[in-house]
Structure formats: C-alpha cells, structure tokens
N, C-alpha and C positions, 0 to 999 in steps of 0.2 A: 548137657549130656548126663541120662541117671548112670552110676554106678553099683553094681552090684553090692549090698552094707554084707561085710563081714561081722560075726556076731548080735548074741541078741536084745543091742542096746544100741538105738539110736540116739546119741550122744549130741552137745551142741554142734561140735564142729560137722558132725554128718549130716548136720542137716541142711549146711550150708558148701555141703559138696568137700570140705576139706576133711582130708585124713587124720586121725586123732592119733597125737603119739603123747603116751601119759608117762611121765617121770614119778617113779615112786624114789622118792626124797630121806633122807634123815640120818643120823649118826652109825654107826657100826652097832649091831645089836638089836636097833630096830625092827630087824626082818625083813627090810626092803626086798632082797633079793627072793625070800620065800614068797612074801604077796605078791613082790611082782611076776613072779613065775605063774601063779595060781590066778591072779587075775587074768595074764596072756592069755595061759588055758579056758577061765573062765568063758572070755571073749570070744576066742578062736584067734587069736593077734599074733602077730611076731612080738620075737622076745629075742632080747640080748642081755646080757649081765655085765653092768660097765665096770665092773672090774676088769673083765676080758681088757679093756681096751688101755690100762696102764701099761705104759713102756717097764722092761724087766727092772730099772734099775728103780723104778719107785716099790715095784715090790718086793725087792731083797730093803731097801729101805725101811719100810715099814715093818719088814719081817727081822728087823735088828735093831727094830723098836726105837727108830727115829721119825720124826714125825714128818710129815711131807710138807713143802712149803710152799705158798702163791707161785713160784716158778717151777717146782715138779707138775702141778695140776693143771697150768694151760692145756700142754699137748693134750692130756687126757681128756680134759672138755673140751678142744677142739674134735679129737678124734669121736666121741660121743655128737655132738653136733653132725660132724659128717654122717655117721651112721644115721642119724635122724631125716638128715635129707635125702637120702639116698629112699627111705620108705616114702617119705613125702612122694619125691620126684616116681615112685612105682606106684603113689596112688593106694598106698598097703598100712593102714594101723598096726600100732605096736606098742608093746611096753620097755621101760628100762631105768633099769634101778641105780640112782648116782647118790650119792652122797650129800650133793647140793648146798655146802656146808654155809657159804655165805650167799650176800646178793648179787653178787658181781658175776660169781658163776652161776648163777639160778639165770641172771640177766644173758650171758654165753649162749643157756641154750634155751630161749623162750624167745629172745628179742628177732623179727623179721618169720614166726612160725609161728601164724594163728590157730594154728590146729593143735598144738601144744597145750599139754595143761601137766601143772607138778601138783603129787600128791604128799605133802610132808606127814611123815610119821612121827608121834611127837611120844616120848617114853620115859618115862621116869629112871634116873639115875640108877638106883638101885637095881632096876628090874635091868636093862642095861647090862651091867656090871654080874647083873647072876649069867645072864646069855652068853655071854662072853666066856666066861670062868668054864661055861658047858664046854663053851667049841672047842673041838679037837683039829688039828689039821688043818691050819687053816692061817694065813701068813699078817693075818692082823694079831697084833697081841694083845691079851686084856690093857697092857699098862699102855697104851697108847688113847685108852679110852679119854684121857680128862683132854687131852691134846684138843681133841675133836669136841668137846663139849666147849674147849676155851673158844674155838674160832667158831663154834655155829654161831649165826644170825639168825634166827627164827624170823617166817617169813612174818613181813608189815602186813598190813591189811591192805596197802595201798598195792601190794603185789597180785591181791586177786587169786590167792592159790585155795586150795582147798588141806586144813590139818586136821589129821584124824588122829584121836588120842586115845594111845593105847595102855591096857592095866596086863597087871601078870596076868590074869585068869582069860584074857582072852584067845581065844584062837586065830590062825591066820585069816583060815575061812569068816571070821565074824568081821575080819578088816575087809576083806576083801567086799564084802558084801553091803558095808558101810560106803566104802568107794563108788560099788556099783550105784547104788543108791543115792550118791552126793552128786557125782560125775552126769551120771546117765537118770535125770527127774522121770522118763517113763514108763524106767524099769521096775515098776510094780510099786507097791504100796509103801508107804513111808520117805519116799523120796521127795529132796528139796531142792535148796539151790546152792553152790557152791557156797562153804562156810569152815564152820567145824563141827566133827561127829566126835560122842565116845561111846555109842553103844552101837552092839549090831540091830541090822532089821532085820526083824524077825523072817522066819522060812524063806531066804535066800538059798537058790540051788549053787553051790559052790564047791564045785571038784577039788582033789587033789591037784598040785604041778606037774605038769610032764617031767619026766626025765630030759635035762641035758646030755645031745646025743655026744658020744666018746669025740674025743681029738678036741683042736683048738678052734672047731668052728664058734664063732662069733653068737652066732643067732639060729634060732630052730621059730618054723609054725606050730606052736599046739597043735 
C-alpha cells in the first residue's frame, strides 16, 4: 500500500514504507531544539521538544544546578520512546530533540525502530559554554555544562548515526541543510551517505522554525 510522503525528501526509510522519526542529539548548547524545530518545518514533520517530556522534579533538579542521574532519565526516555511510537503506529514522520547523552539511551530509543535515525550535533566547548552564558530563562544552568560533557559518549561508528559538526559562525539553517543533505542523498546536490558533515551545502531552501503553539501541548505540524 503507497502512502502519501510528507515533505520534500524522500529519505531511506520512505522508501521502504517506514516512517522516519529523526532524533537531533547532543549536549545543552548544541541547538538541538532550534534545528530541530527548523528541520520539522523544513520537512513539514511533527515536532515535539523532549524536554517537554521530563517529569517536574528533573527540572527543578537541573534548575538548582544538580545534575540528573541514569535513574531521573529512564522515565524520560521511556516517555520520548512512547511519543515516537505513537508517530510510528499513525504512520506520521517527525522530529525530536534529546540529549542522547550516552549509548544506552541512544540504544532506548533506536533499538526495535528502523525508521529511526539520530543526528548528533557535535560543538566545541567553548562555543557551548558562550550559548549558554546568552540563554536567558531557561531551567538548564551554564554550570551544569561540564556535568553533561563528563557523561556524553560520542556516538561509535558501529552505531551507524550521522554527526554533524558545528563551528560558532554557523547558522542553524546551514545545519539543518547539512542534515537534509546527509539524511535525505536526493535532495539535491552535494548529498551523501550517512557520515559526518561540517559545512553546509550550498543553496539549501531552509526556513525559519515555526513557533511552539502556547500551553503545554507536546507536539505541533509545521
């Protein structure tokens, strides 16, 4: 049975009928949450922010600047998992921005979801650490930075992911358009196979993110 492709990249997994749900990966400061909004949009995808999906007492946790531990973040990645199936089981691509800090949870929510694919952001300390210092309002603290730099695992090669490395001077739209291009080989020129990128491809049409609509809904369509 064809299904209707949302977006306009026919991706590995669409082309084997399965629904692509892309994890954009990486520490606090990254940008995960701006690419992956801009990507959904890009796309036309659902979009959720798994932060949303932390229980309150991990983020008054974090937001009094203690570090979360292997037992605050099950529930988290279980509940991000669930949301993944829930697209799966509707047949709907999406994006969503985790943390993905070691293998065990990268392993959480890829293992038994071929349509799955995580895209690690990979960013220098420094540049990091100025992102951070900007954010305003926002329940992560700078000094929680090194926390999360101790536990990532950077993904093996044997994991099969795709990291795209980012420098200060780039913009999100240049990430995002590096994805398109890693992710999706026939969207247009310069495209490969899953690896690692650090530049953008050139003349990528890459919009702005939609706005997240008010209240505590979960997830929006671009």
């Amino acid at each position: 049975m064809d299904h209707p492709r949302r977006g306009d990249a026919l991706c590995a997994a669409a082309e084997h009928d399965l629904r692509m749900i892309v994890i954009v990966a990486g520490v606090s400061g990254s940008g995960k949450t701006t690419v992956g909004a801009m990507l959904a949009g890009h796309l036309h995808w659902a979009f959720a922010d798994g932060d949303d999906f932390h229980p309150a007492a991990n983020i008054e946790k974090m937001r009094s600047g203690v570090p979360l531990t292997d037992a605050d973040r099950w529930p988290w990645l279980r509940a991000i998992a669930a949301w993944m199936d829930e697209r799966i089981a509707q047949d709907e691509p999406a994006v969503i921005p985790c943390s993905a800090l070691k293998r065990s949870y990268r392993d959480i929510l890829l293992t038994g979801r071929p349509g799955a694919r995580l895209v690690f952001l990979a960013v220098d300390r420094e540049v990091l650490a100025g992102r951070l210092a900007a954010r305003h309002a926002h329940f992560f603290p700078a000094q929680l930075l090194n926390s999360q730099l101790d536990a990532l695992e950077p993904p093996a090669p044997d994991e099969h992911m795709v990291t795209v490395v980012e420098h200060a001077a780039d913009r999100p739209a240049d990430t995002v358009a590096n994805i398109v291009a890693l992710l999706c080989p026939r969207d247009g020129p310069g495209a490969g196979t899953p690896g690692t990128s650090g530049g953008a491809r050139p003349g990528a049409a890459v919009g702005e993110p939609h706005p997240r609509p008010a209240g505590s809904q979960r997830s929006y369509r671009p």
